[in-house]
C-alpha positions as CSV (number, residue, x, y, z in Angstrom):
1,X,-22.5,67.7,-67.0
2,X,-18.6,67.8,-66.7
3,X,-17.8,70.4,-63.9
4,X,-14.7,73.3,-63.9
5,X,-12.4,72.4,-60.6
6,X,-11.0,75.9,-59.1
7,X,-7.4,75.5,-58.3
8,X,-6.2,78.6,-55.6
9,X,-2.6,78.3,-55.2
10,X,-2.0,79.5,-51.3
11,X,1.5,80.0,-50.9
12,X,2.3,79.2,-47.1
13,X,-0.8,79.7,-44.9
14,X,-0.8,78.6,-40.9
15,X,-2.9,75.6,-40.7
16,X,-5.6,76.8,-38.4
17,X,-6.6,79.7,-40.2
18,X,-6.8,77.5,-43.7
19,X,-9.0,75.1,-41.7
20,X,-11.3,77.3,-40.8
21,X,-12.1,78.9,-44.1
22,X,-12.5,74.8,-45.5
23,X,-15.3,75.0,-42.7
24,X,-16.4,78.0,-43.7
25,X,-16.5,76.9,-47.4
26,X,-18.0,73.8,-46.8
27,X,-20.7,75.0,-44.4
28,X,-21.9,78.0,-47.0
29,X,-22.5,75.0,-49.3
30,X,-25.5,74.0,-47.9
31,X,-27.0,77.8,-48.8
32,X,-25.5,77.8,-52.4
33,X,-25.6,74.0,-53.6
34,X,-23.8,75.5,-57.0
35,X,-20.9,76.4,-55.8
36,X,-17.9,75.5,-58.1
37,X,-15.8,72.6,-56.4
38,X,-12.3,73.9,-55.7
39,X,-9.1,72.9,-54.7
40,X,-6.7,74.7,-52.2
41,X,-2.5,74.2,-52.6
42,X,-0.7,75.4,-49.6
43,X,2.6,74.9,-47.6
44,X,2.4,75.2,-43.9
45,X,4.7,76.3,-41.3
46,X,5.5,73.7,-39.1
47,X,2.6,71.9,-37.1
48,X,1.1,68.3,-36.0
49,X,-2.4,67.3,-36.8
50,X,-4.4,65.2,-34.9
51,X,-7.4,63.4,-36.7
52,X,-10.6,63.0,-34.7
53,X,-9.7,59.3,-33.8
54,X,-6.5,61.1,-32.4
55,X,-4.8,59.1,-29.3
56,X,-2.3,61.2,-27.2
57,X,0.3,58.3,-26.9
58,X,1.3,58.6,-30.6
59,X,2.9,62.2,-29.9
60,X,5.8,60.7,-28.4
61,X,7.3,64.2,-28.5
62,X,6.4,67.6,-30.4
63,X,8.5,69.7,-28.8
64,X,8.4,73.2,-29.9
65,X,6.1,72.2,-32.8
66,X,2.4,73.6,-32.1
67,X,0.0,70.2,-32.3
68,X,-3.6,71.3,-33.5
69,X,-6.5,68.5,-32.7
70,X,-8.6,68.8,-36.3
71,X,-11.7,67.8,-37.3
72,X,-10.2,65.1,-40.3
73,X,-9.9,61.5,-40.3
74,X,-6.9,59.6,-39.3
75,X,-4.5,60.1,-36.8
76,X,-1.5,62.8,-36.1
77,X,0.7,63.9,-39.0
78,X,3.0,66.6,-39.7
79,X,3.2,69.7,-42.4
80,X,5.9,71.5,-42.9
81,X,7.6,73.2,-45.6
82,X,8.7,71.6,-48.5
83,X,5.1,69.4,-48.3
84,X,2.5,70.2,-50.9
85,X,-0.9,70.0,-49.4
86,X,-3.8,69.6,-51.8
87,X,-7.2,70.3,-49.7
88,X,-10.1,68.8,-51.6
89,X,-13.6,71.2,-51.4
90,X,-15.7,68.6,-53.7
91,X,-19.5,68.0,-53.8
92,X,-19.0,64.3,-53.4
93,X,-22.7,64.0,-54.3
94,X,-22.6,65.6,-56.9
95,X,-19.5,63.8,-58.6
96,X,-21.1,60.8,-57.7
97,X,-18.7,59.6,-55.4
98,X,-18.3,57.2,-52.4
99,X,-15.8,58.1,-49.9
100,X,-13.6,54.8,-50.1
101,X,-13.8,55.7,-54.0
102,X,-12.6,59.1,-53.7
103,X,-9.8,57.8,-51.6
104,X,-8.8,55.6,-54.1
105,X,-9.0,58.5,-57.2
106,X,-6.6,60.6,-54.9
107,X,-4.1,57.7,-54.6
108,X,-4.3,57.1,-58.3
109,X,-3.9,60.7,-58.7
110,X,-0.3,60.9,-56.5
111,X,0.6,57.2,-57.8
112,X,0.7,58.3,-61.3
113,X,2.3,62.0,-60.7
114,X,5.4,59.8,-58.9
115,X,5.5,57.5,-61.3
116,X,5.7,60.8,-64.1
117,X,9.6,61.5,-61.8
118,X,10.0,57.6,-61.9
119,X,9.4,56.5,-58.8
120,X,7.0,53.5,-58.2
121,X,4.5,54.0,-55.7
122,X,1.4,51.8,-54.3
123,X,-1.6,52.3,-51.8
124,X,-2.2,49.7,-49.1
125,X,-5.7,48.9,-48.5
126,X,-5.6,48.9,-44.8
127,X,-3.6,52.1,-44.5
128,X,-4.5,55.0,-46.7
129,X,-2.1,56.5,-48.5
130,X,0.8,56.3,-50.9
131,X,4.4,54.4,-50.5
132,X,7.5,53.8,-52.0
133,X,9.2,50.1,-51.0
134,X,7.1,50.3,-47.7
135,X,7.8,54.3,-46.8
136,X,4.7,56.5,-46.5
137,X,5.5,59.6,-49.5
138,X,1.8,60.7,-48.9
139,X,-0.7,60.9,-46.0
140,X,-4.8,61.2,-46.8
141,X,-7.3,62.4,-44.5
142,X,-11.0,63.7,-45.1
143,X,-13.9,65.1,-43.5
144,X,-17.4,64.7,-45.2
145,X,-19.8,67.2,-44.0
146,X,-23.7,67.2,-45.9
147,X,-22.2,65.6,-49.3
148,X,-19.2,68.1,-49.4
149,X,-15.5,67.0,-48.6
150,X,-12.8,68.9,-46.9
151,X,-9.5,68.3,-45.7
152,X,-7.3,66.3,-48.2
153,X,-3.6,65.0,-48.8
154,X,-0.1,65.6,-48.2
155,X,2.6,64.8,-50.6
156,X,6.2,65.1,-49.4
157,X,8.3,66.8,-51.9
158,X,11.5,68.2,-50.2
159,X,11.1,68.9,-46.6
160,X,13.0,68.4,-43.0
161,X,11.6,64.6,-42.4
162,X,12.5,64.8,-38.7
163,X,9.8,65.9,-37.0
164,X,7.9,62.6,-38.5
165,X,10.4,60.8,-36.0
166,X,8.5,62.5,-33.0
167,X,5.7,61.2,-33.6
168,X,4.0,57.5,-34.8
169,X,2.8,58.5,-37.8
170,X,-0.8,58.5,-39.2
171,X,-0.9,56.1,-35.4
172,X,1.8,53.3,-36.8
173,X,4.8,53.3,-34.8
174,X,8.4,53.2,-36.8
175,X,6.0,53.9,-39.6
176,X,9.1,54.9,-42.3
177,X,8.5,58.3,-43.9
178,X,10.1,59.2,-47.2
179,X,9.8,61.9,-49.6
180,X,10.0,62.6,-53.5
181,X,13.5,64.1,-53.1
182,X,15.2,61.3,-52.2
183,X,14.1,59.2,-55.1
184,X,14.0,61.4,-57.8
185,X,17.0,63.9,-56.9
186,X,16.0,67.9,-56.9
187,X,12.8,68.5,-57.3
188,X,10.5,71.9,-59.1
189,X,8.3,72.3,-56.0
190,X,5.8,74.4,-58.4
191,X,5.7,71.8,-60.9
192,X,4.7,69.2,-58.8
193,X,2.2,71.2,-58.1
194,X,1.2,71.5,-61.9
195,X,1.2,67.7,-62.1
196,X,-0.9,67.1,-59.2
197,X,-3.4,70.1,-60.9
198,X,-3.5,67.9,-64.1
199,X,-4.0,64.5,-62.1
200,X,-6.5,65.7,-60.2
201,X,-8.8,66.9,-62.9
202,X,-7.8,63.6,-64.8
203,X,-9.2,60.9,-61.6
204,X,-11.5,63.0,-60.4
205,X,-13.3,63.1,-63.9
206,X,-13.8,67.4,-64.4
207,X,-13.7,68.4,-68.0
208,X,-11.1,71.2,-66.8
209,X,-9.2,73.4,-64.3
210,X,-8.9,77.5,-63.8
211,X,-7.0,79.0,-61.6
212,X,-8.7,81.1,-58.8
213,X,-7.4,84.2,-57.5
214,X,-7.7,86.2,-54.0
215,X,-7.8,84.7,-50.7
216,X,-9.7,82.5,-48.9
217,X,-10.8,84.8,-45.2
């Protein structure tokens, strides 16, 4: 039966306390196997994120930029504001869904929203993720805990690209970063948010959205 996905819009949350309610919300699953899949939008002030496979030598130098070691695949990575972060709270059972397939559904999901401002974008199958003539405009990472996903993606929209340059990201060094901005000129930052909403219901195969209100503590 085709499922509702919950969309809560966040605003700007600190990292740490938004990845502790995805542990939160994922763990509770196990106790109420119903539970409508949702999807969290949020900003964050600025922060690095190392992945579990995390190696120190890829901070090359933070600075005055907190650096949080996370539970999510991949490498480090930055958020900042003017990034819209999608994180995905799906019964991956349930949907039916491998991981590398899921993977794939979110690239076609950010592939097709660029492609909607003009901008021609492709994953690489060695290096998750979306591109634009060989710079990274979108970093994935996941966590599957008992059938449920948390964690997600990262689309850069219209941010300060610098702090990328302290960094190798997602672990490749001189890995090129770019961002939506400079290939489609000024950008809605709320309707790119509407256009992921609609491609994410589209690829990941719910029937529809609603939005959720109140917080997530």
């Amino acid at each position: 039966m085709p499922q509702i996905l919950g969309i809560r819009d966040l605003g700007v949350l600190d990292y740490e306390r938004t990845w502790l309610a995805m542990q939160r919300f994922t763990d509770q699953r196990k106790h109420t196997p119903d539970t409508q899949d949702e999807v969290w939008l949020v900003q964050h002030p600025p922060v690095f994120t190392q992945g579990q496979a995390g190696k120190a030598e890829h901070l090359l130098l933070p600075g005055d930029i907190p650096v949080v070691k996370s539970d999510r695949g991949g490498q480090v990575t930055y958020h900042g504001p003017g990034q819209l972060v999608a994180y995905l709270l799906l019964d991956v059972r349930r949907l039916g869904f491998g991981v590398r397939e899921l993977v794939s559904r979110m690239e076609l999901c950010l592939i097709e929203l660029l492609a909607s401002y003009g901008v021609t974008a492709a994953a690489k199958p060695d290096a998750p993720g979306v591109y634009v003539d060989g710079a990274k405009i979108a970093s994935l990472g996941l966590r599957i805990r008992n059938g449920c996903s948390f964690h997600g993606l990262a689309l850069n929209v219209d941010m300060d690209l610098e702090p990328f340059r302290r960094i190798n990201p997602c672990g490749y060094a001189g890995l090129a970063m770019t961002q939506l901005r400079d290939h489609a000129g000024p950008i809605d930052f709320a309707e790119v948010g509407v256009q992921l909403r609609t491609q994410l219901v589209k690829h990941l195969d719910y029937a529809e959205q609603t939005t959720l209100t109140g917080g997530i503590d």
